[in-house]
N, CA and C atoms as a LAMMPS dump frame, in Angstrom:
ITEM: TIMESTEP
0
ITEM: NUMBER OF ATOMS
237
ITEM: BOX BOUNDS ff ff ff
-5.0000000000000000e+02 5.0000000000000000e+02
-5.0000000000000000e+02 5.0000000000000000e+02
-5.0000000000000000e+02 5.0000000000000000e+02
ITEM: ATOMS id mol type element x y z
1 1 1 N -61.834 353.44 123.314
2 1 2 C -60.909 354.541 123.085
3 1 3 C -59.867 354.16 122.035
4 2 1 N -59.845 352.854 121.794
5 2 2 C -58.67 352.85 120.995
6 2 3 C -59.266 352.309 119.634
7 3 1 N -60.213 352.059 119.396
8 3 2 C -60.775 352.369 118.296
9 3 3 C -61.095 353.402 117.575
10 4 1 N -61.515 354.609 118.462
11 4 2 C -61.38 355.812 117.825
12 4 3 C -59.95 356.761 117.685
13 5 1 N -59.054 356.086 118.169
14 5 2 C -57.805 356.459 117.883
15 5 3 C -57.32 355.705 116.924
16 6 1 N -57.629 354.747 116.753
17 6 2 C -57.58 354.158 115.482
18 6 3 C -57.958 354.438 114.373
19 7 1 N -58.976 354.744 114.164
20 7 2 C -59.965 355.359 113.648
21 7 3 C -59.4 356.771 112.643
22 8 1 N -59.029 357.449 114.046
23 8 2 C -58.245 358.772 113.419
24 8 3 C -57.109 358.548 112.912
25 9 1 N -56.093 357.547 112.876
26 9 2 C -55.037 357.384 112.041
27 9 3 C -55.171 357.022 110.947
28 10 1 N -56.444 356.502 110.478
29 10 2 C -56.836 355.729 109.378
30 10 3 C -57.29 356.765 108.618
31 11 1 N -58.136 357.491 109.69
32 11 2 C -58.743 358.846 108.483
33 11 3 C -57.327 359.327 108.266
34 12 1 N -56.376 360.087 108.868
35 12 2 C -55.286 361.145 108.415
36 12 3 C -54.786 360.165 106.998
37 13 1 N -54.324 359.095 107.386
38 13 2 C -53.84 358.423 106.704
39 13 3 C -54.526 358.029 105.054
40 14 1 N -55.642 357.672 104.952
41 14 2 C -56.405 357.918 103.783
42 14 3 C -56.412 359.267 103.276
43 15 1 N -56.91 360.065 103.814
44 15 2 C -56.619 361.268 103.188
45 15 3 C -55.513 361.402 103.126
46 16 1 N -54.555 361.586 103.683
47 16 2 C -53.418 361.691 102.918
48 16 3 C -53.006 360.868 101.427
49 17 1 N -52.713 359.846 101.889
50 17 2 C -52.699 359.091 100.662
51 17 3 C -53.782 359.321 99.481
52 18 1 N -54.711 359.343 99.416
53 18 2 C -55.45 360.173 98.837
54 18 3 C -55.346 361.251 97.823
55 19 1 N -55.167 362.492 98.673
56 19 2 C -54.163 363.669 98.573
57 19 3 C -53.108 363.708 97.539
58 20 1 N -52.669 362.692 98.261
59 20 2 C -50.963 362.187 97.351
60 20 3 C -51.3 361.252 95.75
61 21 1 N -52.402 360.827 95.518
62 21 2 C -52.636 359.924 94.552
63 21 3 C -53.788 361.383 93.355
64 22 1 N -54.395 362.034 94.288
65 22 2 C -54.647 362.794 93.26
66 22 3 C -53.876 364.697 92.769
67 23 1 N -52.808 364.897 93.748
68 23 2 C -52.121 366.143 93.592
69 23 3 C -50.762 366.288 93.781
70 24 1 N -50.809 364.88 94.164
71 24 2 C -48.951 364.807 94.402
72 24 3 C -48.533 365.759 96.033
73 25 1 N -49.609 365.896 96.757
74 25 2 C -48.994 366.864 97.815
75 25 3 C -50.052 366.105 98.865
76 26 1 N -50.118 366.555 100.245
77 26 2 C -51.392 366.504 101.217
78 26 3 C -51.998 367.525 101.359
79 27 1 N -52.782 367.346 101.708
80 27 2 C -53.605 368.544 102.36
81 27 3 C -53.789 369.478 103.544
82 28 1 N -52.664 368.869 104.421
83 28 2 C -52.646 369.095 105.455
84 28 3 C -53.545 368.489 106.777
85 29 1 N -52.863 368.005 107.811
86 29 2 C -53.393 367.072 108.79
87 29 3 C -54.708 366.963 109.331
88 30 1 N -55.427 368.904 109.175
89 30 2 C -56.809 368.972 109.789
90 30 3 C -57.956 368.08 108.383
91 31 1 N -57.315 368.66 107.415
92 31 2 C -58.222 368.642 105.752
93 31 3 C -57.911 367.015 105.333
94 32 1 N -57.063 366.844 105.693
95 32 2 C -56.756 364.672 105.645
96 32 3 C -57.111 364.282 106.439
97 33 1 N -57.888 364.426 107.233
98 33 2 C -58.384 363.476 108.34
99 33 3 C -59.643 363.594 107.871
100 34 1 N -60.506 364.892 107.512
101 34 2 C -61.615 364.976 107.163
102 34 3 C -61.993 364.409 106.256
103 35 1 N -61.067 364.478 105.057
104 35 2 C -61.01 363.944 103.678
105 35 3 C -61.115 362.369 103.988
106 36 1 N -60.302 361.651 104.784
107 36 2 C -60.429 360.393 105.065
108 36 3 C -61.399 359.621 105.968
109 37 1 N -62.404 360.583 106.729
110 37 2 C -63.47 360.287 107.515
111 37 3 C -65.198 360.341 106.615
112 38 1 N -64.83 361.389 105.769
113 38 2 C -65.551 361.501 104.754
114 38 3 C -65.653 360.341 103.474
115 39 1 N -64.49 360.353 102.96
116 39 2 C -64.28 358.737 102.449
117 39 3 C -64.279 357.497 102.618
118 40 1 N -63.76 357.257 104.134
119 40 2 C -64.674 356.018 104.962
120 40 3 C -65.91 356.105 104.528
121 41 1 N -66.607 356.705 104.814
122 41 2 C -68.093 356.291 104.638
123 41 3 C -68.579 356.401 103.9
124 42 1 N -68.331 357.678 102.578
125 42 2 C -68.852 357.331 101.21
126 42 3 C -68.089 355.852 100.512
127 43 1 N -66.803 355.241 101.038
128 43 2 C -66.143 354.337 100.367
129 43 3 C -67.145 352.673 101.042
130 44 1 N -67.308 353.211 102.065
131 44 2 C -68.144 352.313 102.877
132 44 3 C -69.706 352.056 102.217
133 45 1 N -70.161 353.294 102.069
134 45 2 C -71.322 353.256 101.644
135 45 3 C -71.547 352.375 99.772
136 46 1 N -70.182 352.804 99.013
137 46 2 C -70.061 352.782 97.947
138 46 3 C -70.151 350.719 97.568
139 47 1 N -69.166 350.695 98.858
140 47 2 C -68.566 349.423 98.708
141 47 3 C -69.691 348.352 99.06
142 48 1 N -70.123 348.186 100.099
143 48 2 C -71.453 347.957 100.175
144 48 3 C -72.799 347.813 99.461
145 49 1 N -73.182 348.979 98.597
146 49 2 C -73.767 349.061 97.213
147 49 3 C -73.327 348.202 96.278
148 50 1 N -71.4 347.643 96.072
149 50 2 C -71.795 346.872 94.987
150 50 3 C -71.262 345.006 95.432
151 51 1 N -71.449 345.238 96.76
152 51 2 C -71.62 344.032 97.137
153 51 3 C -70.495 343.497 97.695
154 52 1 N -69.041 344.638 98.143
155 52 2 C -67.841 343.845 98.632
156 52 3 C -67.659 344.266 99.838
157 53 1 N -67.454 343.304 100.577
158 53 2 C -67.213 343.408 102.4
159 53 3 C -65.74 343.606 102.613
160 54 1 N -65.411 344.299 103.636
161 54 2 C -64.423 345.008 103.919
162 54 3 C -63.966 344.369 105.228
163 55 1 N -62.446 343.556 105.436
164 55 2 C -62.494 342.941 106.288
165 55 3 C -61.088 343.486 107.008
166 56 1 N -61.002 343.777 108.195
167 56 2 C -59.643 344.22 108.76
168 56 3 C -59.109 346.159 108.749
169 57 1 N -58.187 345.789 109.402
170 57 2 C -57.574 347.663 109.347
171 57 3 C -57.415 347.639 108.04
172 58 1 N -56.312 346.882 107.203
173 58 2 C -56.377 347.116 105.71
174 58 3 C -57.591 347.42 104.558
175 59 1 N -58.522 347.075 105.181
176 59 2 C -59.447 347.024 104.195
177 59 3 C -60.49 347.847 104.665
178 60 1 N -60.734 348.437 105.708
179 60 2 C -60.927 349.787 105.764
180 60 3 C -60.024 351.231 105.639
181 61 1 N -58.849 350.919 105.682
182 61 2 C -58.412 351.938 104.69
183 61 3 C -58.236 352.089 103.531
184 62 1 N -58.133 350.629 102.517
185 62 2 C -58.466 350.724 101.02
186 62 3 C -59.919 351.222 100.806
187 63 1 N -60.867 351.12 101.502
188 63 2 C -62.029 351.884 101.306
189 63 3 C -62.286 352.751 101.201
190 64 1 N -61.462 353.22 102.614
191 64 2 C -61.729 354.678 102.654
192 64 3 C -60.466 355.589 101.741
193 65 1 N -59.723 355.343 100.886
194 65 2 C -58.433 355.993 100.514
195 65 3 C -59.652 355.895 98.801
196 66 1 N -60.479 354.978 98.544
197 66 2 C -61.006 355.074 97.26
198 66 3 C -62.453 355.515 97.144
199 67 1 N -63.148 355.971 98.796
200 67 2 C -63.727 356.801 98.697
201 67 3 C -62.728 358.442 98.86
202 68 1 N -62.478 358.748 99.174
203 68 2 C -61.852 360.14 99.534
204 68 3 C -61.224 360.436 98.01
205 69 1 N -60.439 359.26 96.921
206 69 2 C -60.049 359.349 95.729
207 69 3 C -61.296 360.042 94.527
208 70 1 N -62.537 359.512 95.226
209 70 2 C -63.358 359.741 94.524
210 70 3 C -63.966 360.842 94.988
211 71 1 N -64.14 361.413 96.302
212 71 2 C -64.565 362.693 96.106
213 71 3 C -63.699 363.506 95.839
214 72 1 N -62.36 363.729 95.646
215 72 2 C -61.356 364.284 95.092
216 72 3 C -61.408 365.011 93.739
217 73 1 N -61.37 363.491 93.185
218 73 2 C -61.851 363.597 91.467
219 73 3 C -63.353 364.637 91.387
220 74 1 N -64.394 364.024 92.235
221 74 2 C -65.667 364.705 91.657
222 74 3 C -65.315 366.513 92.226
223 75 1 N -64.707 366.701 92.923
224 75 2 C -64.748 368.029 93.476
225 75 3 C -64.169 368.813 92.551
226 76 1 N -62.598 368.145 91.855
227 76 2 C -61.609 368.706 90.73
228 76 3 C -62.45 368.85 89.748
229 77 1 N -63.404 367.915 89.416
230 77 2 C -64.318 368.221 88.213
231 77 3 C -65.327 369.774 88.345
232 78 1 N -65.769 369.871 89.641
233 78 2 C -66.548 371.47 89.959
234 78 3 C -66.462 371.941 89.61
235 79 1 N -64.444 372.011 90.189
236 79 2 C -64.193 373.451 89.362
237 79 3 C -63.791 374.052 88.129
């Protein structure tokens, strides 16, 4: 249980920060958590691919704050 409460502070928290690194604002608490659960794992997936291990709370939220950065960017590009 307290991993997945963990878990969820890390997502709000990436997405937010996130948020804040590509619009200067958040997104609001439901859309930053998603944004940062979503980026965990593309940042996870990403990070992994080029060969760097992710060790600790810190370093799963630098993961996930530069996946969520990056679907940010690719989404701003859509439109």
């Amino acid at each position: 249980m307290d991993g997945l409460i963990i878990g969820i502070i890390t997502g709000i928290l990436a997405g937010f920060i996130a948020s804040k690194l590509q619009s200067g604002t958040g997104k609001g608490l439901l859309l930053d958590l998603f944004l940062g659960i979503i980026g965990g794992m593309f940042g996870g997936w990403l990070f992994g691919l080029l060969g760097i291990s992710v060790a600790g709370w810190l370093g799963e939220l630098v993961c996930a704050v530069v996946g969520a950065v990056i679907i940010l960017w690719v989404v701003s590009k859509m439109k």
